[in-house]
PARODREN-613941 format. One record per residue: x, y, z of N, C-alpha, C in turn; residue number from 1. Coordinates in Angstrom, 2 decimals, padded with zeros to 5 digits. Example, Ala and Ser with C-alpha at 12.3 -4.5 7.8 and 13.67 -1.06 7.14 Angstrom:
<node <013.19; -005.69; 007.80>; <012.30; -004.50; 007.80>; <013.20; -003.30; 007.80>; 1>;
<node <012.85; -002.25; 007.08>; <013.67; -001.06; 007.14>; <012.90; 000.03; 007.87>; 2>;
This chain:
<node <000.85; -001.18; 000.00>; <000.00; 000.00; 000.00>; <000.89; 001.24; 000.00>; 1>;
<node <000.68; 002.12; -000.84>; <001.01; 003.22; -000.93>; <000.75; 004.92; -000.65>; 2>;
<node <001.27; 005.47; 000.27>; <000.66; 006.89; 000.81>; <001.20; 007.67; -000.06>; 3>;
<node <000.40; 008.77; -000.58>; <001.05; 009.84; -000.91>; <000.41; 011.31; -000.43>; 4>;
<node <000.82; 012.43; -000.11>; <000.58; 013.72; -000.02>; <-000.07; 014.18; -001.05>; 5>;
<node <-000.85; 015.61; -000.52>; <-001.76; 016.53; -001.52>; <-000.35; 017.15; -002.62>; 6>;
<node <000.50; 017.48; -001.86>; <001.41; 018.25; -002.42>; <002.37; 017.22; -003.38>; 7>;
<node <002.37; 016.10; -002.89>; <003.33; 015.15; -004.02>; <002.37; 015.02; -005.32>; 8>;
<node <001.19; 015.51; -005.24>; <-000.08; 015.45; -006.64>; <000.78; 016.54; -007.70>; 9>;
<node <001.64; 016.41; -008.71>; <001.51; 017.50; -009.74>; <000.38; 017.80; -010.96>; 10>;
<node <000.18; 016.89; -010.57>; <-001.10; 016.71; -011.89>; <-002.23; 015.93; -011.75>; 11>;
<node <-004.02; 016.59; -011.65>; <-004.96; 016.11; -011.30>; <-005.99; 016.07; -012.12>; 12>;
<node <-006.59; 015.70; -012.82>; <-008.13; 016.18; -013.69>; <-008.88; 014.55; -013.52>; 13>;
<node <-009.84; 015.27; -014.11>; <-010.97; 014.08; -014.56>; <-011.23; 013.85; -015.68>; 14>;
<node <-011.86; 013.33; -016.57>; <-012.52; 013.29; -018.01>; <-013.57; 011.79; -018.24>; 15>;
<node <-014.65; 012.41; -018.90>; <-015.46; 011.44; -018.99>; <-015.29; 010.89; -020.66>; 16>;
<node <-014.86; 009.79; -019.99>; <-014.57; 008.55; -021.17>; <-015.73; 007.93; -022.02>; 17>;
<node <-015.82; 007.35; -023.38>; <-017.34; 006.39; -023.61>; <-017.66; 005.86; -022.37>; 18>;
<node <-016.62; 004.91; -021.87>; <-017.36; 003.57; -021.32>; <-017.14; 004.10; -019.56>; 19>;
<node <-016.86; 005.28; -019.68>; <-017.42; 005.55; -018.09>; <-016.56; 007.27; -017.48>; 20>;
<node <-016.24; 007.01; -016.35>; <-015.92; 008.34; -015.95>; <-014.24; 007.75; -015.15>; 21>;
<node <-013.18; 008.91; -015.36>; <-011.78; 008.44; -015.29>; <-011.16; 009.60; -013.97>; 22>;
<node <-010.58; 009.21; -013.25>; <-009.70; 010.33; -012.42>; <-008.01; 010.03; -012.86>; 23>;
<node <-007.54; 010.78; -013.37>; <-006.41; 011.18; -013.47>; <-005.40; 011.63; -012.33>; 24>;
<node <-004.18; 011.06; -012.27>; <-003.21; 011.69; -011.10>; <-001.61; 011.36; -011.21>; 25>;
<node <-001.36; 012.37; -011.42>; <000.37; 012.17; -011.56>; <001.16; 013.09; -010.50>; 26>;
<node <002.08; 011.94; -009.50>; <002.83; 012.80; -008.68>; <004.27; 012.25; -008.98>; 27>;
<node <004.54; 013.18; -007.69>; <006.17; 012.70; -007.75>; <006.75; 012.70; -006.54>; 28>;
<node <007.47; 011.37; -005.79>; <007.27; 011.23; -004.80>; <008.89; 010.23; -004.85>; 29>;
<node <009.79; 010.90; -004.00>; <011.50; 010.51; -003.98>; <012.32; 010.38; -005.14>; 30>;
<node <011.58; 011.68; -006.16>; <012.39; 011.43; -007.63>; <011.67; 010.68; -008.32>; 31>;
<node <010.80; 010.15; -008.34>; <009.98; 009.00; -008.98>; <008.78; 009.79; -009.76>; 32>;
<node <008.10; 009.90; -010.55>; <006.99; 010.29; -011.51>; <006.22; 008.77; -011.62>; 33>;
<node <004.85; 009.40; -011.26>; <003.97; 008.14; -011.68>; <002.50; 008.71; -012.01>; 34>;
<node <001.78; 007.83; -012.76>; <000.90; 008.08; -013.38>; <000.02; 006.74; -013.13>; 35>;
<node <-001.39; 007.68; -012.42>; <-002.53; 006.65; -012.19>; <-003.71; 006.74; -013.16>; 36>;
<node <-004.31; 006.26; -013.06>; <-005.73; 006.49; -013.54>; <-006.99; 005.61; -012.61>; 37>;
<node <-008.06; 006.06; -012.17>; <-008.92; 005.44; -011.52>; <-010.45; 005.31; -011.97>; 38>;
<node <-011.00; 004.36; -012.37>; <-012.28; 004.24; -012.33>; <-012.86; 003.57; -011.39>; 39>;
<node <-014.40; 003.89; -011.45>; <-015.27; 002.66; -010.37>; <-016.36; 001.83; -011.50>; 40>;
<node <-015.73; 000.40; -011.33>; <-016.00; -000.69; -011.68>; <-017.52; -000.88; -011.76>; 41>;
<node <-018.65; -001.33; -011.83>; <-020.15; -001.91; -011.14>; <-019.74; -003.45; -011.76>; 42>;
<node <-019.30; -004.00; -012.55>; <-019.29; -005.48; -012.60>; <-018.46; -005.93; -013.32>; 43>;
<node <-017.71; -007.29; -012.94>; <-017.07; -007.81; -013.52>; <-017.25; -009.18; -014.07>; 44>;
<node <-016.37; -010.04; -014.97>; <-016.35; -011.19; -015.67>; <-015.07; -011.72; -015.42>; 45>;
<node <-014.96; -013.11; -014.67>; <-013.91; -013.56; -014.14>; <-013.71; -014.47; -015.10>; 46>;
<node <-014.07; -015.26; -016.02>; <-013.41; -015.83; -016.99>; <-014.22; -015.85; -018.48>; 47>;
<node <-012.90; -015.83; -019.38>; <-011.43; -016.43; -018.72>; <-010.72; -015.68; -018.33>; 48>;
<node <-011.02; -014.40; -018.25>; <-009.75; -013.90; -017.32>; <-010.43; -012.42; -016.59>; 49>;
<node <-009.90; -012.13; -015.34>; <-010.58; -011.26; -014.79>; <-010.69; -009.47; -015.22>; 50>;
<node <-012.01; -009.09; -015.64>; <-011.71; -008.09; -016.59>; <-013.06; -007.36; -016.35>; 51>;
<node <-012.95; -005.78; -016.00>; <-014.26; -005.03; -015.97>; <-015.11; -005.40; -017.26>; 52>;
<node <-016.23; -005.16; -016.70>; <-017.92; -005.44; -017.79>; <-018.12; -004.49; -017.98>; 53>;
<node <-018.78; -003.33; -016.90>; <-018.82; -002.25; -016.83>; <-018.96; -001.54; -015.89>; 54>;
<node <-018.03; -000.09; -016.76>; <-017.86; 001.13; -015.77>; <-019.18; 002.05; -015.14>; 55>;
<node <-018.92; 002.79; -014.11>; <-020.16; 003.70; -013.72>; <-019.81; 005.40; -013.79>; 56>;
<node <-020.31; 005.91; -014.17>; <-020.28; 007.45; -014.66>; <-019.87; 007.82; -013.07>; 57>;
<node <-019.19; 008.50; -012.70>; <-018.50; 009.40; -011.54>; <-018.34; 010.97; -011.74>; 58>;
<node <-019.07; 011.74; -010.93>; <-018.40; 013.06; -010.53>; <-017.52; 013.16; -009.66>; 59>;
<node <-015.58; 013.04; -010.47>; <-014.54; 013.48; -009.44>; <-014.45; 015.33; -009.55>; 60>;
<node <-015.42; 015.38; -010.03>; <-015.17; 017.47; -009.46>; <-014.51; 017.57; -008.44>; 61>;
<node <-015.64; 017.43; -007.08>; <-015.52; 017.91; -006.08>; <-014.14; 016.90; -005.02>; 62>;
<node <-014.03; 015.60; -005.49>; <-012.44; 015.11; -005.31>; <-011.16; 016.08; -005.65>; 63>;
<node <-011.48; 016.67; -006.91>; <-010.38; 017.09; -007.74>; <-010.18; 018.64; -007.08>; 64>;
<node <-011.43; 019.06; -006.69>; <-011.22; 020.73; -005.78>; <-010.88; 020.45; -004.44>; 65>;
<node <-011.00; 019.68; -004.02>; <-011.04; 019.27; -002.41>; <-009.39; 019.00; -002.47>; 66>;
<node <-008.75; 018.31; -003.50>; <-007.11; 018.08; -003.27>; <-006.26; 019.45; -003.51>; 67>;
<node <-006.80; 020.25; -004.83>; <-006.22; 021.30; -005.30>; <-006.42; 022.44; -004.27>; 68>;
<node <-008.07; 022.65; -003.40>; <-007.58; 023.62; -002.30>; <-006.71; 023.32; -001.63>; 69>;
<node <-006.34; 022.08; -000.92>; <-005.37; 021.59; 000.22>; <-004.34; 021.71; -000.51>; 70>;
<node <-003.38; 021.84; -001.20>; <-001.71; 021.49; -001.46>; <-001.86; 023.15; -001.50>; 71>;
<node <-000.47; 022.83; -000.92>; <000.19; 024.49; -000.63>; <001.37; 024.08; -001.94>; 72>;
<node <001.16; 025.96; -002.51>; <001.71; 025.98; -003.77>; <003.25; 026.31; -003.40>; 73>;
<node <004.02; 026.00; -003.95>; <005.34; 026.30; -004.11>; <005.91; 026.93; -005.04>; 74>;
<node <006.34; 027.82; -005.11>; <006.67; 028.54; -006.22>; <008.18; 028.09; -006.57>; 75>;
C-alpha cells in the first residue's frame, strides 16, 4: 500500500470517457513520476480472465477541488 501527499499530486483532472468516468493523477514522490488512472467498476467477468464489464459514470469534481484547495503551492 502506498501513501502519498496533496502536495506530491503535480497533476490532477478528470474526463469522462465512452465507457465511463476516469480520475487522473500524476505525482512525484522521492524522484519517482507516476501516473494513475482510476475508475469505479459496477461489474465484472472472471473468466477467462478477470476483466471489468462495466464502468459507472462518476463526478470526481468535487475530489479534484477538495485536493487542489489543500496542497500548498510552491513557487
Amino acid at each position: 500500500f502506498r501513501s502519498i501527499s496533496f502536495d506530491d499530486i503535480t497533476k490532477i483532472d478528470h474526463k469522462e470517457e465512452p465507457w465511463g468516468s476516469a480520475l487522473n493523477i500524476e505525482y512525484t514522490k522521492n524522484g519517482q513520476k507516476e501516473k494513475f488512472q482510476f475508475s469505479v467498476v459496477q461489474s465484472w467477468v472472471k473468466y477467462p480472465a478477470k476483466d471489468p464489464q462495466k464502468y459507472m459514470r462518476v463526478d470526481w469534481e468535487p475530489l479534484v477541488q477538495y485536493i487542489k484547495d489543500r496542497q500548498k503551492l510552491i513557487p
